[in-house]
N, C-alpha and C positions, 0 to 999 in steps of 0.2 A: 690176432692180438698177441703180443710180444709176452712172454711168461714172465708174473709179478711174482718173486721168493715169497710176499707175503700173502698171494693171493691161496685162498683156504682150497678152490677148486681143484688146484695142482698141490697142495699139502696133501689130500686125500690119496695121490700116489703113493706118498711118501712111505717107506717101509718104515718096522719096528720090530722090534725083540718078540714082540708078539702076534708079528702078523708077516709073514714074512712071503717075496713075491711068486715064489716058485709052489707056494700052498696053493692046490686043486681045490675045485670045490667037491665037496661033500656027494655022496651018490644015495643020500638017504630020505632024500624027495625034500628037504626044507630047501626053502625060496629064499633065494637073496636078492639084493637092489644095488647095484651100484653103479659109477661113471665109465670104471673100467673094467677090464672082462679080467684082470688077472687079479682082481679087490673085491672083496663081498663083503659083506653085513650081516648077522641076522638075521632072519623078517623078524615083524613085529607082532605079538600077540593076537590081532586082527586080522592076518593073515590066516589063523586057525579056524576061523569063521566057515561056516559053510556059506553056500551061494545065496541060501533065501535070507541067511540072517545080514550077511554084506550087503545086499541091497536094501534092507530093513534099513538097515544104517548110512546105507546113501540117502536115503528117501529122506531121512530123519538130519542130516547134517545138511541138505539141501535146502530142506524146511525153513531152515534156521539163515541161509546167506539169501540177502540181496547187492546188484549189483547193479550198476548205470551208468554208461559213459558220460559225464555231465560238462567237466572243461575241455574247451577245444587247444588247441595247439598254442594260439597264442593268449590265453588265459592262461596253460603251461608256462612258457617262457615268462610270464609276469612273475610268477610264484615262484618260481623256481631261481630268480633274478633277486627275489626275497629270502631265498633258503639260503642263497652262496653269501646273502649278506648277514645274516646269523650265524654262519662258518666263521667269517675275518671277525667279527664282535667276540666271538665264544675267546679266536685267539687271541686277542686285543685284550681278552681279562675284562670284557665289560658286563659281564652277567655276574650271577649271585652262585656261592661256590657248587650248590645245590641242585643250578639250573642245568648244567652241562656235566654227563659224562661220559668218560673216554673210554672204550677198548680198542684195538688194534686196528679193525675193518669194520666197525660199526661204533658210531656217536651218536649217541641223544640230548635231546635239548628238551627239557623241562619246563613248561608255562602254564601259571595255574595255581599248579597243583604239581609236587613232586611226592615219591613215596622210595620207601626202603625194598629192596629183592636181592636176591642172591645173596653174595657176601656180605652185602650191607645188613643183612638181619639180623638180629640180636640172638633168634633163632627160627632153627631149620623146620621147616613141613607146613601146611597147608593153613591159609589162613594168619599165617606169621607177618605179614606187610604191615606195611604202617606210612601214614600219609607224615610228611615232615610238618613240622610247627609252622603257620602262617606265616605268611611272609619271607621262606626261605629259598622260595623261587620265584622269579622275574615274575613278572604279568603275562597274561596270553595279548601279543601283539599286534598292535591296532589292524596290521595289513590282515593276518588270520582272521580275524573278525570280518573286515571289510570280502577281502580275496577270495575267501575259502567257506567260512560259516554262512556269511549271508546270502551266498548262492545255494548253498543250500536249503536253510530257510525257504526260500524264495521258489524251490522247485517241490517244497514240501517232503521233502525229505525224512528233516528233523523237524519239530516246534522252536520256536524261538525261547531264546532260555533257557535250553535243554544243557548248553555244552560249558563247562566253567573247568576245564584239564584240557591241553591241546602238547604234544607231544612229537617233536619233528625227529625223526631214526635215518640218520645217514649213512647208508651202508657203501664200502668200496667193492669193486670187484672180488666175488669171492666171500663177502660178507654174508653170516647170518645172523638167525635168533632162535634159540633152540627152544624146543614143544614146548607152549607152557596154556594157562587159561589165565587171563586176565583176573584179577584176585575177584570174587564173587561179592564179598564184602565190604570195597573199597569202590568197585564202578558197577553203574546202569547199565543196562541195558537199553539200545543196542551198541555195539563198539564201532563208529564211523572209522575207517579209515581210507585216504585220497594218496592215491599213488604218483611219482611226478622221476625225470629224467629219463627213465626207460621201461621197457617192461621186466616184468617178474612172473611168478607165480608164487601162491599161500597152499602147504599143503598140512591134513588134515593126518593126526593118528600116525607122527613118524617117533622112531626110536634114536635118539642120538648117542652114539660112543665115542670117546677119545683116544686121542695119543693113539694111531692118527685118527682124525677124526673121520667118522661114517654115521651114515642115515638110512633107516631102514626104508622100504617099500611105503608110501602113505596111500591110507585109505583112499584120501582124494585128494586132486591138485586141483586148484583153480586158479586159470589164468588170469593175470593182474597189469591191466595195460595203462599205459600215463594217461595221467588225468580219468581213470576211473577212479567209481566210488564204490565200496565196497561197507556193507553193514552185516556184523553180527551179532544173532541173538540164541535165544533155548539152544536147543543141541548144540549147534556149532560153535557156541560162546560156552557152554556151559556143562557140558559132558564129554568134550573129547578134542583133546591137547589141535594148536595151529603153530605152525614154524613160517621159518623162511628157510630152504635149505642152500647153502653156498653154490652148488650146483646152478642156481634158477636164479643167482644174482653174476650177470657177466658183463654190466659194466653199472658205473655209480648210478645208484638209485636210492629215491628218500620217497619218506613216507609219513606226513601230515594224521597223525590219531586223534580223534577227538571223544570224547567220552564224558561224561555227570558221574562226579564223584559223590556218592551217598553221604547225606546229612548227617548220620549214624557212624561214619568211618572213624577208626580207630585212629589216631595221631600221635605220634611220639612229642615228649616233653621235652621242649627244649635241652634240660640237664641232665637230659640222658639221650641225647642226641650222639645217633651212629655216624660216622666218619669212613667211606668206603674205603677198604683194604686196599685197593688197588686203584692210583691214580694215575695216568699217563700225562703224561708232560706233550705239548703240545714241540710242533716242528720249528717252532718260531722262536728262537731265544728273545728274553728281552733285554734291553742296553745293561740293569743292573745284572742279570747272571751274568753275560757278557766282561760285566769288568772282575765280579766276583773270579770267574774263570783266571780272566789274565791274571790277579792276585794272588791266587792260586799255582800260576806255573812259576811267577816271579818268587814265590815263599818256595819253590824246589828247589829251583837254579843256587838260592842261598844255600839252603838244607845239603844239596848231594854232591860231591866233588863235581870239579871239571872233568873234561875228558885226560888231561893230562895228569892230574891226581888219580883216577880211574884205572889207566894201565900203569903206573905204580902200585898200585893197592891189588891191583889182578894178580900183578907178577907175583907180587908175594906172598897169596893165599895159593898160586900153583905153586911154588916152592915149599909151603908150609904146612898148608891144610890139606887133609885126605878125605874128609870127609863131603861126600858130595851132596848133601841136602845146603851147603854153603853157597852150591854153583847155582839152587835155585833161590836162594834167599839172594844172589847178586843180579836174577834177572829182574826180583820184585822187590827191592830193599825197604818196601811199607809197611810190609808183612808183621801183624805182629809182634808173634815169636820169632828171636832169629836163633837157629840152631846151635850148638852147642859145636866149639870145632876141635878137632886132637890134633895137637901142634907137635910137629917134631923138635 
């Protein structure tokens, strides 16, 4: 496969002031994880473990996953024929602004039930989540219902009734989602989730760092193949962090979550409704940016000389001006401040 610049797995190479390529590893017996032999992480606090209490905790994180191959291949391509049509909708601006949001190699789409994390939070630590005001994300979609829930139902999986939040993560090449536990407060038990385009793996107990980014050693991996169904509950929901690491996502893969949001959950108030810090603009302009844009360069072309005005007004600031923060305020002439010049 061709190297994407935005793909995370090859960012991992990427050197930095603080990690630089030519550092050995360490000869002090700590364990590191990682893709390539000249990058380390690390380990994770779990890795301190001695052997009976790791396997305690395999036993115990075990406990807690079931797993069932249940759609076949071309139950796949139905769904997933549904997911690429929720991609062109999302870009189309036909969802509620709450339904959809963007990071660079992973997208979610919202139905149900949307809620506040990360930067969205009003504040930071545990139990801080909040379900949006009613109404501020789409519906969960007739096909999910039909496609995905009621084969379940159906194999006895879930009860019916169970599921009222469904959650589609489209991740790119190189895409992750770093440790986290599902907010305790906000969803049931257990956390469905249906894997679709390729496989993956979900690993258990990883430590993520940035700039550039690393993953430590995880407890446990489990492999996550298309069209499995994968459930979690006690320990493995509820004691000890699940990721996806960029490494174990190497071509597009999405991931159908269904989950029972507690009657008891917390909700933000409309009039204090959070607004995500960080929105990405979708690859698709639409007609009005599009004209905005040309408006845009046609209010320049007024604003800034010709080119013929241009090398008269050069000549003369080389003739006249010494001072060279001028030469850079003529590569950017938008700049707020423009330097102060000493004329001969």
């Amino acid at each position: 496969m061709a190297v994407d610049s935005t793909d995370l797995r090859y960012k991992i190479k990427t050197s930095s002031r603080y990690d630089k390529p030519w550092r050995k590893r360490r000869s002090s017996g700590e364990k590191y994880d990682t893709l390539y032999s000249d990058f380390y992480q690390r380990a994770s606090r779990y890795d301190q473990q001695t052997e009976e209490d790791r396997k305690d905790q395999l036993r115990k994180i075990n406990s807690g996953i079931v797993q069932r191959r249940l759609f076949t291949s071309s139950q796949c391509d139905d769904i997933e024929k549904k997911i690429d049509d929720v991609v062109r909708e999302a870009d189309d601006g036909a969802f509620k602004e709450h339904t959809v949001d963007r990071t660079p190699l992973r997208n979610k789409y919202f139905f149900g039930e949307g809620y506040t994390y990360g930067t969205q939070m009003a504040k930071k630590g545990p139990r801080q989540e909040r379900l949006y005001p009613k109404g501020d994300v789409d519906d969960v979609p007739e096909w999910i219902e039909k496609l995905v829930i009621e084969p379940l139902c159906d194999a006895d999986i879930i009860p019916r009734g169970f599921v009222n939040s469904a959650v589609i993560n489209d991740y790119k090449p190189g895409g992750c989602i770093v440790s986290h536990i599902d907010p305790i407060h906000i969803f049931d038990r257990p956390i469905i989730s249906v894997s679709f385009f390729s496989d993956s793996a979900l690993s258990f107990g990883c430590r993520f760092t940035f700039k550039p980014i690393r993953v430590s050693r995880p407890v446990l991996t489990l492999p996550i193949t298309r069209g499995c169904v994968t459930l979690l509950s006690g320990y493995a929901a509820d004691e000890i962090t699940h990721c996806i690491r960029p490494q174990d996502v190497v071509k597009r893969r999405a991931v159908i979550i269904l989950r029972r949001v507690q009657d008891d959950a917390p909700r933000l108030e409309a009039s204090h409704l959070l607004v995500s810090k960080r929105r990405y603009s979708t690859d698709r302009s639409s007609d009005s940016d599009d004209e905005s844009v040309k408006r845009q360069k046609a209010n320049d072309r007024d604003v800034l000389p010709h080119s013929g005005q241009q090398e008269t007004l050069k000549g003369e600031l080389q003739s006249n001006c010494h001072n060279s923060s001028w030469w850079r305020w003529w590569e950017n002439p938008r700049k707020k401040v423009v330097p102060k010049a000493k004329w001969t």
